[in-house]
C-alpha positions in Angstrom: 2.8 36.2 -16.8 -0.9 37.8 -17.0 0.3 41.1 -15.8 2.2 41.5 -19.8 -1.1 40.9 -21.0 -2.8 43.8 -22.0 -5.8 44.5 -19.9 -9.6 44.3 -21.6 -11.4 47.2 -21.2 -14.8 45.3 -20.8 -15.5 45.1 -17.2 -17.1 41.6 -17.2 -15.0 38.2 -16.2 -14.3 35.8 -19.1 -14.2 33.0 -16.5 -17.5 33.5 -14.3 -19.2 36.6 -15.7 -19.1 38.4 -12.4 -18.8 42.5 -13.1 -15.4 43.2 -12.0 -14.3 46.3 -10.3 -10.9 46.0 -10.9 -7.7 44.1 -12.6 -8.6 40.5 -11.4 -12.3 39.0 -10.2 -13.2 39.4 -6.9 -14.8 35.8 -7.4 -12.6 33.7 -9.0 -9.6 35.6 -9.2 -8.8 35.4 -13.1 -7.1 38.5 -14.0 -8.9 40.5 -16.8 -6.3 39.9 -19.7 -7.1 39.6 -23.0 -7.6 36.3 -24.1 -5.1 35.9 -26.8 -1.4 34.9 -25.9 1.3 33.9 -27.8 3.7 30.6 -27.3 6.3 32.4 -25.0 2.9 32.7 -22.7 2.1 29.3 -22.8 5.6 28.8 -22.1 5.7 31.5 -19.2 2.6 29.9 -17.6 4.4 26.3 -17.9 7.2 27.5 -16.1 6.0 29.4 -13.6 3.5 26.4 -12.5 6.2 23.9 -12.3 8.3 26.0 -10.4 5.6 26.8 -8.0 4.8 23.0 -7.5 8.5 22.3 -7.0 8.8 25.1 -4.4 6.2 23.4 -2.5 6.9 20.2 -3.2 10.6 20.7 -1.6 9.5 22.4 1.4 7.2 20.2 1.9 9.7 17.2 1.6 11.3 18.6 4.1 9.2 19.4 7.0 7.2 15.6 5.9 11.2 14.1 6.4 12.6 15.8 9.6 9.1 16.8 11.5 6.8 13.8 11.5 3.0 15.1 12.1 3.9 18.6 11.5 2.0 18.9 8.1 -0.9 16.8 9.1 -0.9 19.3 11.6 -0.1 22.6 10.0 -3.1 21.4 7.2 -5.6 20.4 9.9 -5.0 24.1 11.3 -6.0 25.6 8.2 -2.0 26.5 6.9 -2.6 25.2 3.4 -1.0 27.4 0.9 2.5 27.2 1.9 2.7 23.4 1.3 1.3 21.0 -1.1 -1.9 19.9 -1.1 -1.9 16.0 0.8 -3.5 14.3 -2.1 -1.3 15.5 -4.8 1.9 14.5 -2.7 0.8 10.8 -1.9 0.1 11.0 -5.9 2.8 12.2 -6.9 4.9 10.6 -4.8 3.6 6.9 -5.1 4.0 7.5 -8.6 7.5 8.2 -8.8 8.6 5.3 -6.3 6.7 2.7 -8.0 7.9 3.5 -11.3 11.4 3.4 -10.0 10.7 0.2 -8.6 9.2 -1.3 -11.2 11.5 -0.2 -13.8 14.7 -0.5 -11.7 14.2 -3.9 -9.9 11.9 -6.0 -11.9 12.8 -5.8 -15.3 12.5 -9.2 -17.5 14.9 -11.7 -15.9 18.5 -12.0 -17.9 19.0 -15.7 -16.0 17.1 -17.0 -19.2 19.3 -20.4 -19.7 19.1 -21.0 -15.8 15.5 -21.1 -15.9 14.7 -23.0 -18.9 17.4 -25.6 -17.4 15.3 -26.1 -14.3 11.8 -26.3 -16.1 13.4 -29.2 -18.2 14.8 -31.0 -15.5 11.8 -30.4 -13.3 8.7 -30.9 -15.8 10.5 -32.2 -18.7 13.6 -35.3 -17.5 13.4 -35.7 -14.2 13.3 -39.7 -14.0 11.2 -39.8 -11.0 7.5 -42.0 -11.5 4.5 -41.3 -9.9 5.1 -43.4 -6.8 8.4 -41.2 -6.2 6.3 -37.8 -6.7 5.7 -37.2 -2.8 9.3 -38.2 -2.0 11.7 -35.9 0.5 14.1 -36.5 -2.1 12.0 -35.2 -5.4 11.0 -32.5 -3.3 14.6 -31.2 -2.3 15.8 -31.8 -6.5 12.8 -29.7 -7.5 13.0 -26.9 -4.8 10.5 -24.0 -5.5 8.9 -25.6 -8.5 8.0 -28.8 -6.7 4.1 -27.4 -6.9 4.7 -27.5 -10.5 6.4 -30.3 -10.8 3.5 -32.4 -9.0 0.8 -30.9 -11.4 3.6 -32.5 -14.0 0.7 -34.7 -15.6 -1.0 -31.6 -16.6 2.0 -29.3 -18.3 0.6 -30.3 -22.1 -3.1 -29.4 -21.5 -3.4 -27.6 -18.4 -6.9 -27.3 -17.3 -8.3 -29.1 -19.7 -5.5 -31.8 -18.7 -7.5 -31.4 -15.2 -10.7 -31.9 -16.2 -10.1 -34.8 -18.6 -8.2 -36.8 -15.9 -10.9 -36.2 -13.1 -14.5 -36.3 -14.7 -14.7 -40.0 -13.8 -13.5 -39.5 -9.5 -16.2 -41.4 -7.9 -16.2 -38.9 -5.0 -16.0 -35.0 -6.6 -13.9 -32.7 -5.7 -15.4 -29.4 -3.8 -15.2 -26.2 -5.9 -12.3 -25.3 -3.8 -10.3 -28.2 -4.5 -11.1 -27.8 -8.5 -10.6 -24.0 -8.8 -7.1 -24.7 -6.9 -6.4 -27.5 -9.1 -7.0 -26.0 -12.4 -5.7 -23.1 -11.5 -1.9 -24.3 -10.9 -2.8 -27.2 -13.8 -3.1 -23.7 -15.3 0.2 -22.8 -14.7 2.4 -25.9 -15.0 1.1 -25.4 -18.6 2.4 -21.8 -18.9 5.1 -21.9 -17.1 6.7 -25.1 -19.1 5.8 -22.9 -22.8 8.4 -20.1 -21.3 9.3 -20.0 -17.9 10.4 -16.9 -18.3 7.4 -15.0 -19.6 5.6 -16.7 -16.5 7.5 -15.7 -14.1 7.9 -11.9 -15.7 4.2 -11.7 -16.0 3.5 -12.4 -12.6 6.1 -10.1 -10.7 4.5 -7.2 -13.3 1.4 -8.0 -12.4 2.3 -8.2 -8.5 4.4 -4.4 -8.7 1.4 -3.5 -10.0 -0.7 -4.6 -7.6 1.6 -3.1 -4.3 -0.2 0.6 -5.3 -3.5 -0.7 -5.4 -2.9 -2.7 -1.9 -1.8 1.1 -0.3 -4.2 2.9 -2.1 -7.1 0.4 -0.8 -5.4 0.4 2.6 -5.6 4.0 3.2 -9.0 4.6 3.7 -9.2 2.0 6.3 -5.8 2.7 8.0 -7.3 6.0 8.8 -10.8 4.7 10.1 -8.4 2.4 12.3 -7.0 6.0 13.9 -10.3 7.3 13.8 -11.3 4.2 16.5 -8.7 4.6 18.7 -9.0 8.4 18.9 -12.9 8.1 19.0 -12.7 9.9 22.2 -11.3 13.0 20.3 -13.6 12.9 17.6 -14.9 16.3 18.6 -11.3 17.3 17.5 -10.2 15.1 15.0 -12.7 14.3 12.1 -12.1 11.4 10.1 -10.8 13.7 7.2 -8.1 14.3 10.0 -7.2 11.2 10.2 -7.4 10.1 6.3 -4.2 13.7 6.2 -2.5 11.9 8.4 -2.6 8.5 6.5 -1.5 10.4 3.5 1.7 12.4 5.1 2.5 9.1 6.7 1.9 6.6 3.6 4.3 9.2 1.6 6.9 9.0 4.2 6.5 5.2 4.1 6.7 4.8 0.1 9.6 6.9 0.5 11.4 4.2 2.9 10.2 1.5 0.8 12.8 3.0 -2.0 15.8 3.1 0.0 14.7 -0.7 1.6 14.4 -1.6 -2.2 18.1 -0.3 -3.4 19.5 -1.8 -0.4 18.2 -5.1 -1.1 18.9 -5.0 -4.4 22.6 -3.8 -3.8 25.7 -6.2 -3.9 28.1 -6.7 -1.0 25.5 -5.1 1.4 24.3 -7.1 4.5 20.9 -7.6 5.5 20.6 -5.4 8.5 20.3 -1.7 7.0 17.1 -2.8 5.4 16.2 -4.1 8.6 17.1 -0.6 10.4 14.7 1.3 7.4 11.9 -0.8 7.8 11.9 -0.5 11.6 12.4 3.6 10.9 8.8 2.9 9.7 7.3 2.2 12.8 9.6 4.7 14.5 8.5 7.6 12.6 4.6 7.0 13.1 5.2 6.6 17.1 6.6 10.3 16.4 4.0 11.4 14.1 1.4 10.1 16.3 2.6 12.3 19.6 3.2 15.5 17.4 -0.3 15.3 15.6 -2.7 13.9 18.6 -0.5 15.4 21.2 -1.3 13.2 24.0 1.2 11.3 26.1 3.8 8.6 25.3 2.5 6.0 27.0 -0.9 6.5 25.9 0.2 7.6 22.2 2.4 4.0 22.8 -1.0 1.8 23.0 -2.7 3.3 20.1 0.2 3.1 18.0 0.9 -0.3 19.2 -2.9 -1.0 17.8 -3.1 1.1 14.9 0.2 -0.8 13.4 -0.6 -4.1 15.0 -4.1 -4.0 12.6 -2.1 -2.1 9.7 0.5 -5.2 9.6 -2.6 -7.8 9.4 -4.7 -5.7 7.0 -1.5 -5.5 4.4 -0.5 -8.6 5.2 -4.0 -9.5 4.2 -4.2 -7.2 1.0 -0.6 -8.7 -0.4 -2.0 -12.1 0.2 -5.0 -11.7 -1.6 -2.9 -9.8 -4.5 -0.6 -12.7 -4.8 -3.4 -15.2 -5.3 -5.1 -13.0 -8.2 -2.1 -12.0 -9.8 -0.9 -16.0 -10.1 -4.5 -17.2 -10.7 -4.4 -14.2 -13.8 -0.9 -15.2 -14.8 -2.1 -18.5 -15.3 -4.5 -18.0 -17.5 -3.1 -16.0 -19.9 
């Protein structure tokens, strides 16, 4: 679109002052248009960028789908314009699958009268005294909500509830034992105002919380790859590594997708998730011997080590995620 701009007659760049010896800056390549433009410019410039970041994007897509490691190692070589830059993919692309995710799968539950039925029976009617609280029997009745239905006592004051019925113990609880306690005396007392609202906070708050487990896991994935190559450091830097991550966490949010519309579909059995989610671990075995080139065998161990850590450290992340986003829920 610059080149129907008229050209300036001064000879000096608008965008670094660097005295120009011809139609665009040797510097910082801005071409020496006049300044002024109309809307259809603006609207020129608009469509020419997005077309240029879907051209790249695509291609991209592609070679990241059908040749694991290829990028990483087309980008480590120095072959960078052709293809988009790692970072904005991984943005880009964790953006669009979580927002599918979390607008497609975990909207406000419709099952309304079910689960106001359960915290009545549960919290509310159940005929079962305190001496019948720890029975096999209340336990199987109250299912998934038996951990609220034990902090029953508390569901009209919640922590307060707590504290008022164990400031005279004779032996005080740790800080463990209290913050646990208040914490679900916490949410017995939310969850029996509007199940509902409970439960839709928390599973917003945990969606939330799976970008920021990746995101967090990322860095150290790749410092995991950095140890068990740290015989090739001379050859792969840490940045190296931390491309890789990024090709391979796209291809992996990607996955995550089509695991979450098959679980979520009707009349579909279990197993096709099953097959994606192993695809997982397939495609960074494949990755791993494209990008580091070395051996199967050998590419075998560290891969067996480098996922065996990455299973435990997001294992870890999601656990931690899960205990802050019911301890927040909670306390709302």
């Amino acid at each position: 679109m610059s080149s129907h701009l008229h050209l300036r007659k001064e000879n000096e760049c608008l965008n670094c002052g660097t005295v120009l010896v011809g139609p665009y800056c040797h510097n910082c390549s801005q071409a020496n248009v006049e300044p002024k433009e109309t809307v259809w410019h603006l609207i020129g410039h608009f469509i020419e960028d997005l077309t240029h970041f879907d051209g790249k994007f695509f291609s991209s897509l592609k070679y990241l789908i059908i040749k694991p490691g290829y990028l990483s190692e087309q980008y480590v070589k120095g072959k960078r314009v052709s293809y988009l830059n790692p970072i904005r993919m991984y943005l880009f692309i964790s953006a669009i699958v979580f927002l599918i995710i979390s607008s497609a799968f975990f909207t406000p539950t419709r099952n309304t009268v079910r689960m106001e039925h359960i915290r009545d029976s549960v919290l509310y009617n159940s005929n079962v005294g305190p001496e019948e609280i720890h029975t096999s029997s209340y336990i199987e009745k109250s299912g998934t909500f038996y951990a609220l239905g034990f902090y029953k006592p508390y569901i009209w004051g919640g922590a307060r509830s707590y504290d008022s019925l164990h400031k005279n113990d004779k032996t005080p609880a740790s800080w463990l034992d209290r913050f646990a306690g208040r914490t679900f005396a916490s949410a017995a007392y939310t969850y029996a105002q509007d199940p509902n609202e409970f439960m839709n906070r928390f599973t917003e708050r945990m969606v939330h919380s799976f970008s920021k487990i990746f995101f967090i896991s990322l860095p150290i994935f790749a410092f995991i790859l950095w140890l068990v190559y740290i015989r090739r450091r001379n050859n792969f830097y840490y940045v190296s590594h931390v491309i890789f991550a990024l090709h391979f966490y796209c291809i992996a949010f990607l996955l995550i997708l089509l695991i979450s519309f098959l679980v979520a579909a009707d009349n579909i059995p279990a197993w096709p998730a099953t097959v994606v989610m192993a695809s997982v671990f397939v495609y960074l075995y494949i990755a791993m011997l494209r990008f580091y080139k070395q051996g199967w065998f050998k590419t075998f161990i560290k891969f067996f080590i480098a996922s065996s850590f990455m299973v435990v450290l997001l294992s870890a992340l999601t656990i931690l995620f899960f205990i802050n986003s019911f301890v927040s829920t909670a306390a709302a």
